[in-house]
TORKOL-4160 file (C-alpha; in steps of 0.2 Angstrom, whole numbers, padded with zeros to 4 digits, m for minus):
374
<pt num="1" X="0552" Y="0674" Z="0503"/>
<pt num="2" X="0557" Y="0691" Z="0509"/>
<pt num="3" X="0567" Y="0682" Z="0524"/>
<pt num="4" X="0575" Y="0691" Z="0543"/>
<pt num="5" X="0595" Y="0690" Z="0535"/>
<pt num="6" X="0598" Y="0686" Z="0555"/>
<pt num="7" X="0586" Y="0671" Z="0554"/>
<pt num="8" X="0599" Y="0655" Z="0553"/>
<pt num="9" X="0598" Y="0650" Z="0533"/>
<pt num="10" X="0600" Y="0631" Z="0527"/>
<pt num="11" X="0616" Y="0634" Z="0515"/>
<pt num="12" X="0607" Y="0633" Z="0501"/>
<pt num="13" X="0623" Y="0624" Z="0490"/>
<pt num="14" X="0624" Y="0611" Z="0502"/>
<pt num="15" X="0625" Y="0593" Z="0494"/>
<pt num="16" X="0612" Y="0588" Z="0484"/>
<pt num="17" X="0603" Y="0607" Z="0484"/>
<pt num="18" X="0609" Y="0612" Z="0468"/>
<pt num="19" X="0598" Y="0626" Z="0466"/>
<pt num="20" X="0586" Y="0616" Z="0452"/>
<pt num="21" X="0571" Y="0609" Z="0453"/>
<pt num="22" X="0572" Y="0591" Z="0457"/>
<pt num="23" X="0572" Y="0579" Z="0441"/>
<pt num="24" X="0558" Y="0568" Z="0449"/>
<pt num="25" X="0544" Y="0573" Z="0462"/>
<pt num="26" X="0548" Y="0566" Z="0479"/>
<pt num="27" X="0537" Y="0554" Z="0489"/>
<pt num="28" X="0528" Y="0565" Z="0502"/>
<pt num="29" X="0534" Y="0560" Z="0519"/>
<pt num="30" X="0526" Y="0553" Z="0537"/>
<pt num="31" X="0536" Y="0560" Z="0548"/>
<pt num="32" X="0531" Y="0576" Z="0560"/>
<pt num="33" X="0536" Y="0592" Z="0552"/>
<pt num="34" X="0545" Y="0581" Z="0538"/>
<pt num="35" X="0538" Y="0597" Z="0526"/>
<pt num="36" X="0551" Y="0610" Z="0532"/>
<pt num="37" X="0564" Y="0603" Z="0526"/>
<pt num="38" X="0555" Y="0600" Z="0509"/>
<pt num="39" X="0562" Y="0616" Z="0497"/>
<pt num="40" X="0570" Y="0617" Z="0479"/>
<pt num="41" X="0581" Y="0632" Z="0486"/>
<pt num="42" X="0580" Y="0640" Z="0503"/>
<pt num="43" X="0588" Y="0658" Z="0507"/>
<pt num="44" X="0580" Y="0668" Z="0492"/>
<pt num="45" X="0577" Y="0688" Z="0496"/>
<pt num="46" X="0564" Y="0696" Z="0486"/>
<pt num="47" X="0569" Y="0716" Z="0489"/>
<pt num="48" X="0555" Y="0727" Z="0485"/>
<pt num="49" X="0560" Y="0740" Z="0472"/>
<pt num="50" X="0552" Y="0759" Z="0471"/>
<pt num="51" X="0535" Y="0752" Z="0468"/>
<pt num="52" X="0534" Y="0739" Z="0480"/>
<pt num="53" X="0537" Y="0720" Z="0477"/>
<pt num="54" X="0532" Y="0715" Z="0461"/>
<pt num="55" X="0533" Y="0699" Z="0452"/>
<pt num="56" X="0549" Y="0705" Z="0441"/>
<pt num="57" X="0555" Y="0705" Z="0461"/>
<pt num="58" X="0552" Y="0691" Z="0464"/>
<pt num="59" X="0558" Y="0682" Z="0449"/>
<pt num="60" X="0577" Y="0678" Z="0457"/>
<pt num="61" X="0586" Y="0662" Z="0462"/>
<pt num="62" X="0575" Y="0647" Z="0454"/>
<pt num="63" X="0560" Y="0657" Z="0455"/>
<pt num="64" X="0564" Y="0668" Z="0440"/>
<pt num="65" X="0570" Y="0654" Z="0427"/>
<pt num="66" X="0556" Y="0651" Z="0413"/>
<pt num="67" X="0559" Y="0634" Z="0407"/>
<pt num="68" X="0559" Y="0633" Z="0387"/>
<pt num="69" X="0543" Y="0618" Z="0390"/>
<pt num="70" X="0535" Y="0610" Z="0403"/>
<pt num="71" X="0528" Y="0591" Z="0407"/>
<pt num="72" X="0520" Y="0597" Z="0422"/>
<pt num="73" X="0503" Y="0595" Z="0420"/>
<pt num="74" X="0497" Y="0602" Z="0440"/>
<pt num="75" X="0494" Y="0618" Z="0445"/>
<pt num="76" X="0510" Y="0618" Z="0455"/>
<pt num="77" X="0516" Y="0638" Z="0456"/>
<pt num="78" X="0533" Y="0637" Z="0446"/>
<pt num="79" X="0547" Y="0636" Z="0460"/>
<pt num="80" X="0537" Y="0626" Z="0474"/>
<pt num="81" X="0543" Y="0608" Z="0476"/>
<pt num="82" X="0536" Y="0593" Z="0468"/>
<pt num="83" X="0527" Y="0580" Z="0475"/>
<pt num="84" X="0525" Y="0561" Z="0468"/>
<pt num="85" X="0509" Y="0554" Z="0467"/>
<pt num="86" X="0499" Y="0571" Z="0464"/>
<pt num="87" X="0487" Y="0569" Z="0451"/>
<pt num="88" X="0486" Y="0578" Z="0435"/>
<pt num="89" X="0474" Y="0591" Z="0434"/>
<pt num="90" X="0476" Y="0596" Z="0416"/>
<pt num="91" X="0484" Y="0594" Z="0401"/>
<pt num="92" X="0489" Y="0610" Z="0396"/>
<pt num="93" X="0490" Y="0612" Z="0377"/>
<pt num="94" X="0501" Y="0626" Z="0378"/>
<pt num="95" X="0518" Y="0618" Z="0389"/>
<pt num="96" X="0531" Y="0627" Z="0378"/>
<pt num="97" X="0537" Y="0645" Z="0381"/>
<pt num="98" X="0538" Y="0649" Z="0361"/>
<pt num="99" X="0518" Y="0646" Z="0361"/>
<pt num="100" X="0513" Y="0661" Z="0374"/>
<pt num="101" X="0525" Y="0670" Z="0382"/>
<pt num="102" X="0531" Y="0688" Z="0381"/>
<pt num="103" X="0548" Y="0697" Z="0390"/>
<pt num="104" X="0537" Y="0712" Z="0394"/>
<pt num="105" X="0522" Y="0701" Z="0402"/>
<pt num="106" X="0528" Y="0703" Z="0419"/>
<pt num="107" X="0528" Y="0721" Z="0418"/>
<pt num="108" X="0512" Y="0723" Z="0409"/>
<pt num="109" X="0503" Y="0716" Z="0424"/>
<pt num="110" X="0511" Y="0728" Z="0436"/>
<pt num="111" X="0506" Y="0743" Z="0426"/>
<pt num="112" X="0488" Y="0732" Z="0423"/>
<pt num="113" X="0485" Y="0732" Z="0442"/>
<pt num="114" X="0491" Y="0749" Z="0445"/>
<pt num="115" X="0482" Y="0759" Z="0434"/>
<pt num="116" X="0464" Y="0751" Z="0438"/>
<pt num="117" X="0452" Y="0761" Z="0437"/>
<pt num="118" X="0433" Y="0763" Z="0442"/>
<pt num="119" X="0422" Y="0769" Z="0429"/>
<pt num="120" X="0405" Y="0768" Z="0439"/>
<pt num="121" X="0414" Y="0780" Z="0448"/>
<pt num="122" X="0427" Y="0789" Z="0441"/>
<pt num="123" X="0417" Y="0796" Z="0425"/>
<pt num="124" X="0406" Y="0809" Z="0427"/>
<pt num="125" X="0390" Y="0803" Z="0421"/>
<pt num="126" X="0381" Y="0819" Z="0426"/>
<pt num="127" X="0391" Y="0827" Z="0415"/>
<pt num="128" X="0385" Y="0817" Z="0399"/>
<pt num="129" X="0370" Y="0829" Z="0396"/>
<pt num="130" X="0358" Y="0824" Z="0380"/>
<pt num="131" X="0362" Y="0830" Z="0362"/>
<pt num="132" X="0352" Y="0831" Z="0347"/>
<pt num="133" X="0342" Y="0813" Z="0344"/>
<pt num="134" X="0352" Y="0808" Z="0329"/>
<pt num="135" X="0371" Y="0811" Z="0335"/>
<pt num="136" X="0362" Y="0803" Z="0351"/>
<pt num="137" X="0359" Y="0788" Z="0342"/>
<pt num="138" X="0373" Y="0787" Z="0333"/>
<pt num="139" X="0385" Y="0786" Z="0348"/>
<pt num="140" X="0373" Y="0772" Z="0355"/>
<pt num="141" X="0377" Y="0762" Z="0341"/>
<pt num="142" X="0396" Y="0766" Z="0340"/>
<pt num="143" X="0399" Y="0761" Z="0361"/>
<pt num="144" X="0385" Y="0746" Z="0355"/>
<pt num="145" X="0399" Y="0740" Z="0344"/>
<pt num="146" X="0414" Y="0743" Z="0356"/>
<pt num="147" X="0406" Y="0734" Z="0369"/>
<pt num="148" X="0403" Y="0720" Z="0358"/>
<pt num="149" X="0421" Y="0719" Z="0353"/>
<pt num="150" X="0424" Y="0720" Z="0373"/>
<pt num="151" X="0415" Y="0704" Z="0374"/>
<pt num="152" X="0421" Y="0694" Z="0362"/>
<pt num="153" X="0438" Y="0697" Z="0368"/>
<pt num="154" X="0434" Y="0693" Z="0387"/>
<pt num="155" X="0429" Y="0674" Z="0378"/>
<pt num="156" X="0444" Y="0672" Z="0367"/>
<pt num="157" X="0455" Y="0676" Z="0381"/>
<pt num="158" X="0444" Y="0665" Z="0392"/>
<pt num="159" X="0445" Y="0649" Z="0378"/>
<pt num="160" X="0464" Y="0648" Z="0380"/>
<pt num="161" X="0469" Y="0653" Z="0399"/>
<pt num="162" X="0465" Y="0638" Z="0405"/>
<pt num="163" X="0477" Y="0628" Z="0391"/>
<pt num="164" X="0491" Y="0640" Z="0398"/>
<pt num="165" X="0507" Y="0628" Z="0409"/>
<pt num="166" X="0508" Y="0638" Z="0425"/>
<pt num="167" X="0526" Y="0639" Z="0422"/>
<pt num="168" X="0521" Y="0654" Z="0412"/>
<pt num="169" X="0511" Y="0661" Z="0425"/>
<pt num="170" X="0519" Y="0678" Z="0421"/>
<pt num="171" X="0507" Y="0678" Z="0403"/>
<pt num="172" X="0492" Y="0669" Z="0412"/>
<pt num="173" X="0490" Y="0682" Z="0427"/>
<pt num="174" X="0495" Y="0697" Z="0414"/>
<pt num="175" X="0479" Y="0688" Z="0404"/>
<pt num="176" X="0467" Y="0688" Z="0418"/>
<pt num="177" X="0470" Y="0707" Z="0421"/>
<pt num="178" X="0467" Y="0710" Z="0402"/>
<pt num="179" X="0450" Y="0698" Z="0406"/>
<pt num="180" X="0447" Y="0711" Z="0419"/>
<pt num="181" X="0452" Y="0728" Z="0407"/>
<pt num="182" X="0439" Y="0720" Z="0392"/>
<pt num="183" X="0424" Y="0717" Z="0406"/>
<pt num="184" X="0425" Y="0734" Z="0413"/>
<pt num="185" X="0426" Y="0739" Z="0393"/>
<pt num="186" X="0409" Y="0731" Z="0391"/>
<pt num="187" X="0401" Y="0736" Z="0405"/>
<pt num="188" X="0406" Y="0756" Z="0403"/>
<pt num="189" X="0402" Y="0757" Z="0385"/>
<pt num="190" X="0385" Y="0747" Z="0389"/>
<pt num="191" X="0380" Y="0759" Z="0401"/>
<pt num="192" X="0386" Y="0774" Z="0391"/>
<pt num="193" X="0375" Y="0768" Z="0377"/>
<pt num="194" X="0360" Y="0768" Z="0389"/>
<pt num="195" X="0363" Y="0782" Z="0398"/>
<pt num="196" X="0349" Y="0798" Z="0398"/>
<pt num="197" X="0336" Y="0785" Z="0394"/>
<pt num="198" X="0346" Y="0778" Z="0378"/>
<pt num="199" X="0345" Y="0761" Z="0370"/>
<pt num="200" X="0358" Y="0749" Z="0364"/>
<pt num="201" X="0361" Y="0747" Z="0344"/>
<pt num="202" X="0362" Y="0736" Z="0331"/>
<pt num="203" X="0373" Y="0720" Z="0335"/>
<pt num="204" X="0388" Y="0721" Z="0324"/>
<pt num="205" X="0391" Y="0709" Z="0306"/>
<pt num="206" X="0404" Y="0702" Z="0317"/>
<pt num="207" X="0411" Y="0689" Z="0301"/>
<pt num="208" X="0430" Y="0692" Z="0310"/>
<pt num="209" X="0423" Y="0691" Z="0327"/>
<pt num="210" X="0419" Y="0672" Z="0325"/>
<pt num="211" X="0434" Y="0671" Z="0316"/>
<pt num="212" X="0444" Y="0673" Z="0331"/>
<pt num="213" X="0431" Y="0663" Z="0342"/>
<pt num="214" X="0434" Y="0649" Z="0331"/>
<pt num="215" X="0451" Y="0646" Z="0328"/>
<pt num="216" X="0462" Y="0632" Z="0333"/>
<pt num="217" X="0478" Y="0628" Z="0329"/>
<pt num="218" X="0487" Y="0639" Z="0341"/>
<pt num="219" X="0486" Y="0655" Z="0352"/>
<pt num="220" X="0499" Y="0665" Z="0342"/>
<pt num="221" X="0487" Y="0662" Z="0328"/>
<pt num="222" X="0472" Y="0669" Z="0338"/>
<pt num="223" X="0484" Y="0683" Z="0345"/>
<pt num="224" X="0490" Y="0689" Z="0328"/>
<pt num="225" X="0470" Y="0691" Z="0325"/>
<pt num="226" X="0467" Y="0699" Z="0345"/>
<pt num="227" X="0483" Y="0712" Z="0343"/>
<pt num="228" X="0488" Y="0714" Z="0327"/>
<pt num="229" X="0472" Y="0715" Z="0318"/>
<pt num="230" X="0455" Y="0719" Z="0329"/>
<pt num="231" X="0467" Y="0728" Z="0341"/>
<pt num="232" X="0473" Y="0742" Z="0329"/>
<pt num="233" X="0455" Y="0744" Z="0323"/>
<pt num="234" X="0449" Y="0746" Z="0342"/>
<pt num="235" X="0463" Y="0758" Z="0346"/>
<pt num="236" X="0458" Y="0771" Z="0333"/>
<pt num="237" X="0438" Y="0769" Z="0335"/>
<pt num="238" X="0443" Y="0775" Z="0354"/>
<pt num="239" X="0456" Y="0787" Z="0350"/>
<pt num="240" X="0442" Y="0795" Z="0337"/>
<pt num="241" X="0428" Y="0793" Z="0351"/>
<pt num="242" X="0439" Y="0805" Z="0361"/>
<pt num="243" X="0444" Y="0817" Z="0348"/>
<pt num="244" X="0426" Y="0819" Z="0343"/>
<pt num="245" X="0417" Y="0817" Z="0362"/>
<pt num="246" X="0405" Y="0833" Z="0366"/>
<pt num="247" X="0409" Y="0832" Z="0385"/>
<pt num="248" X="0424" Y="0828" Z="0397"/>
<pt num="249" X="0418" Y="0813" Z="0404"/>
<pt num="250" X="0417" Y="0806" Z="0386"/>
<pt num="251" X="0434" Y="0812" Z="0385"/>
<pt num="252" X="0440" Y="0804" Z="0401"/>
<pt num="253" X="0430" Y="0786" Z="0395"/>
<pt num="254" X="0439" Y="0784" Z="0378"/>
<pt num="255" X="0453" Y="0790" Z="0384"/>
<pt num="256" X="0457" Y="0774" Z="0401"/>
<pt num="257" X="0450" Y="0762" Z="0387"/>
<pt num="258" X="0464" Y="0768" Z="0375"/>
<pt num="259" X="0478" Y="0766" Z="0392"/>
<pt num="260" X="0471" Y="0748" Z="0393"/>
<pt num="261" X="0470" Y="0742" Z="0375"/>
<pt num="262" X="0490" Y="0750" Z="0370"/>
<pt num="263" X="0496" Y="0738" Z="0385"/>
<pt num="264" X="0485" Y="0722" Z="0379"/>
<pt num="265" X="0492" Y="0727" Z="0364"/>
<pt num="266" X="0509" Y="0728" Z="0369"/>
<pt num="267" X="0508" Y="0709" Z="0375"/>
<pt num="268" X="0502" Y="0703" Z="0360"/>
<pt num="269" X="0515" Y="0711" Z="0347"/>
<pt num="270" X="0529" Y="0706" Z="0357"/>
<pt num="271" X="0521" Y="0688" Z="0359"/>
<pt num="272" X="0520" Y="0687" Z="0340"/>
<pt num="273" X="0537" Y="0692" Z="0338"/>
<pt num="274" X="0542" Y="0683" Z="0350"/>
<pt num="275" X="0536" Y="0666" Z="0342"/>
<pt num="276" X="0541" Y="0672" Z="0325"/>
<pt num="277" X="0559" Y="0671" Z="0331"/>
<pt num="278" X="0558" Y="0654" Z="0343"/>
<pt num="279" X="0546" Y="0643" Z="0330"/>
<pt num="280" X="0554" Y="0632" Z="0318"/>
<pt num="281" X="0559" Y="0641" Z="0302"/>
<pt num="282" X="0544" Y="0647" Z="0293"/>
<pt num="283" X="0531" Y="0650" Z="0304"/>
<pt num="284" X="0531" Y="0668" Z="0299"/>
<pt num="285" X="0528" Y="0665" Z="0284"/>
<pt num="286" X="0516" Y="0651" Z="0290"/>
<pt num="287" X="0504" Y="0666" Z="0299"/>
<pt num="288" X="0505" Y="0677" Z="0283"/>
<pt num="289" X="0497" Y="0664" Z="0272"/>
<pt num="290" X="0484" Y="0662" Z="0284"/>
<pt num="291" X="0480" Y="0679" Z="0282"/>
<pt num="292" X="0472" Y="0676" Z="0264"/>
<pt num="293" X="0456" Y="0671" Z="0272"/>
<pt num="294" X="0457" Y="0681" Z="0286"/>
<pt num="295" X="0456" Y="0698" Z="0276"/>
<pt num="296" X="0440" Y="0693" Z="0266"/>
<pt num="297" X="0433" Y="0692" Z="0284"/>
<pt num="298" X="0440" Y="0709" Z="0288"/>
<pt num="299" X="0434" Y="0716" Z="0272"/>
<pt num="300" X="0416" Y="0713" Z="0275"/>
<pt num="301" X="0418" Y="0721" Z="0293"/>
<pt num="302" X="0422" Y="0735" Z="0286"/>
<pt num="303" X="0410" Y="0738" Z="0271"/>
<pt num="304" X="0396" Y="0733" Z="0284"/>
<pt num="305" X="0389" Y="0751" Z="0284"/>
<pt num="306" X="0380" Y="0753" Z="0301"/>
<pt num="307" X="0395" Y="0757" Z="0312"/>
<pt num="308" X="0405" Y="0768" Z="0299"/>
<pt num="309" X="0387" Y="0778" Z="0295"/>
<pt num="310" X="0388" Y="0777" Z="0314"/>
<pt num="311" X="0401" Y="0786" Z="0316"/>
<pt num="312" X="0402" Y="0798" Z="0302"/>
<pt num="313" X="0387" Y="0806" Z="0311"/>
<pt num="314" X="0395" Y="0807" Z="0328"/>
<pt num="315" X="0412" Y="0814" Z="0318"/>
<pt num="316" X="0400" Y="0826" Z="0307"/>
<pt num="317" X="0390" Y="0833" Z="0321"/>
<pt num="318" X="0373" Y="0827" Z="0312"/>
<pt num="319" X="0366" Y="0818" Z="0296"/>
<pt num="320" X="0365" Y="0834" Z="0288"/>
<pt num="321" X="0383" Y="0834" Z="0289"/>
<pt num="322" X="0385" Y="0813" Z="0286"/>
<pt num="323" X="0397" Y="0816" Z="0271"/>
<pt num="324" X="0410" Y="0825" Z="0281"/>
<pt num="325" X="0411" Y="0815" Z="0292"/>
<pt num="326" X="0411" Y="0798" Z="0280"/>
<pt num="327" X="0428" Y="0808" Z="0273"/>
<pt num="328" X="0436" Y="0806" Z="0291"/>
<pt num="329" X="0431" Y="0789" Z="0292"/>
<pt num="330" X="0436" Y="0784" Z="0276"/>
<pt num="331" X="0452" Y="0792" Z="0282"/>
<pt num="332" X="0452" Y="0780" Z="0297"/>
<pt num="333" X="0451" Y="0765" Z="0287"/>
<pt num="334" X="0467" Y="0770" Z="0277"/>
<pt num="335" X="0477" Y="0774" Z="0293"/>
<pt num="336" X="0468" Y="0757" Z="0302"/>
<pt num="337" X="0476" Y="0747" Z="0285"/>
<pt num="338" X="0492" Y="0755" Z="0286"/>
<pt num="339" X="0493" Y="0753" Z="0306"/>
<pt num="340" X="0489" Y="0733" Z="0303"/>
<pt num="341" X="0505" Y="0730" Z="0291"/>
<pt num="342" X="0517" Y="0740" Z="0299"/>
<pt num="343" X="0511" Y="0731" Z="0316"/>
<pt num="344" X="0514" Y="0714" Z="0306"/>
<pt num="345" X="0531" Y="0719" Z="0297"/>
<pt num="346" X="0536" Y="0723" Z="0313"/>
<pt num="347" X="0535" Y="0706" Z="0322"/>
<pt num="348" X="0541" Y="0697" Z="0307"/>
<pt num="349" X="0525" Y="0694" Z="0297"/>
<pt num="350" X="0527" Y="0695" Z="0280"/>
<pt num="351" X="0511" Y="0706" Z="0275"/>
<pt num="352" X="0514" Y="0723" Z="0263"/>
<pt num="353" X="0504" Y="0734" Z="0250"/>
<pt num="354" X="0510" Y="0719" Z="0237"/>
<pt num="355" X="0503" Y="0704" Z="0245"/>
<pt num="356" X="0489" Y="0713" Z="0256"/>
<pt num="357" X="0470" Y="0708" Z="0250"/>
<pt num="358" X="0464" Y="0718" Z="0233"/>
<pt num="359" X="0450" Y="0724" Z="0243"/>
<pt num="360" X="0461" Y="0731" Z="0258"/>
<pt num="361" X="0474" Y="0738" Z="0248"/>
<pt num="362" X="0459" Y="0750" Z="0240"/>
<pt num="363" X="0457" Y="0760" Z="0257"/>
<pt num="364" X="0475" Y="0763" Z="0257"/>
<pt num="365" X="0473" Y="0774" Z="0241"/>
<pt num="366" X="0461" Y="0787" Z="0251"/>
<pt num="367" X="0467" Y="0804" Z="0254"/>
<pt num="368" X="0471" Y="0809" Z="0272"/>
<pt num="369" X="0456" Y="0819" Z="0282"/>
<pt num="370" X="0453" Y="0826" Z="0299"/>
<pt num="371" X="0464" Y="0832" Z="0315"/>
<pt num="372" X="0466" Y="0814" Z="0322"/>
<pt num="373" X="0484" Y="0810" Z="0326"/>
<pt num="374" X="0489" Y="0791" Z="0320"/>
């Protein structure tokens, strides 16, 4: 696409060569070299910007219009010129832009790609000398949980690319590098919980897990779950595990993961939002009341004891000091329950103090504890 301006151009509003994708795929043709004269719009530059040519870039002339839905049921990249007889290779359940897609997508995937990083060997494991047995453990069990939560978020992703129309290939490859982000998640905090001849914990109660493995009717649903409620929770369990870390490579571990999950985070809210303002009237109000359900799932998350015992121990230092550091928890709960209705106020999901779950509403009531920032 980046074209010699000197090279001799077709002129691309010549008759018939309207700039738009033909309304039928064409017959492919015998003759020799028929193919080079096979184009939807010839004489687009991409110009590369201050960092490089990336996809916003490249998104000029045809190549840049996202179509409200899509028939096309190939794998054609979104611009390249259709041919007739090729067979379909999918039925995307997702053809519509309102079901997936995201202004900031395209963007996202350029920071994604550019801020990559190496754990293996960018932390310094060397550094991550033993502590006592018991804050030991406890840390085992906390980066046991995260890299469970890692996992599980590699498989939803990975249940829904593949429904995705590739005329939204903005939001599928922004997707694949949040695949990438969550496996490299769940391999760091795997090895951090079995480093200096550790041992993995308990798995987690994991009732909202299978909740999001599970659901069906859309992926604004099951993104509303991803970003607006698991995602908050994960946020502040890293942002805690960095505060309270005993060494800079801990430091420097929680901290990337927290880079990574505010971008996944950044798709999902303004996908919601997104859809909110695009569905037919009432689907808002449609994803608030499947909330109801969703919450006592939530709830039982967060009165199974094992990770918050977890890390009140890791918080307080030791068990000695297990009370103290239950008060910060407790602390993070209230901010986590205050975090998720803002998040969903903000993309136009009616959830507030009044018609939040009983149960959930009673951790907003806890006073404020301990030197973490919300």
């Amino acid at each position: 696409m980046a074209l010699d301006e000197e090279q001799q151009l077709p002129d691309s509003t010549a008759e018939g060569d309207t700039g738009q994708e033909p309304e039928a795929a064409q017959p492919a043709s015998s003759e020799p070299l028929a193919w080079m004269n096979d184009t939807v719009e010839w004489g687009v530059r991409a110009r590369p910007g201050r960092k490089g040519l990336t996809m916003r870039d490249l998104n000029v002339g045809i190549y840049g219009e996202v179509p409200e839905s899509s028939s096309d049921m190939s794998r054609r990249p979104r611009g390249a010129f259709p041919i007739q007889g090729i067979p379909r290779t999918d039925l995307y359940a997702l053809s519509a832009k309102a079901d997936l897609w995201a202004d900031n997508a395209v963007d996202l995937y350029e920071e994604a790609i550019q801020r990559r990083w190496m754990g293996h060997l960018e932390i310094a494991w060397d550094e991550i000398t033993p502590q006592p047995y018991e804050w030991e453990l406890a840390m085992r069990q906390l980066c046991t949980e995260l890299a469970q939560q890692a996992s599980i978020e590699t498989d939803v992703i990975g249940q829904w690319l593949h429904k995705m129309n590739y005329a939204y290939h903005e939001v599928k490859t922004f997707l694949a590098s949040e695949i990438f982000d969550t496996g490299r998640h769940y391999t760091i905090f795997r090895n951090r919980a079995l480093h200096n001849d550790g041992s993995l914990g308990l798995e987690s109660a994991g009732q909202f897990n299978r909740r999001m493995m599970e659901t069906r009717p859309g992926w604004t649903e099951v993104g509303m779950f991803l970003y607006l409620v698991r995602g908050p929770l994960t946020l502040l369990l890293y942002r805690y595990g960095e505060a309270y870390a005993r060494n800079r490579a801990d430091k420097f571990l929680f901290r990337k993961c927290i880079e990574d999950k505010a971008r996944h985070m950044a798709y999902g809210m303004a996908h919601v939002k997104y859809a909110v303002e695009n569905q037919p009237e009432g689907f808002g109000m449609g994803l608030g009341n499947l909330m109801r359900g969703v919450e006592r799932d939530l709830v039982q998350d967060l009165k199974d004891p094992v990770l918050w015992e977890a890390l009140a121990i890791v918080i307080g230092g030791s068990v000695a000091n297990i009370a103290q550091g239950m008060a910060v928890v407790d602390d993070l709960k209230r901010r986590y329950i205050e975090d998720y209705l803002k998040r969903m106020q903000w993309a136009g999901v009616n959830k507030t103090e009044v018609n939040v779950s009983p149960d959930l509403a009673a951790f907003l009531r806890r006073e404020e504890t301990g030197p973490v920032g919300g």
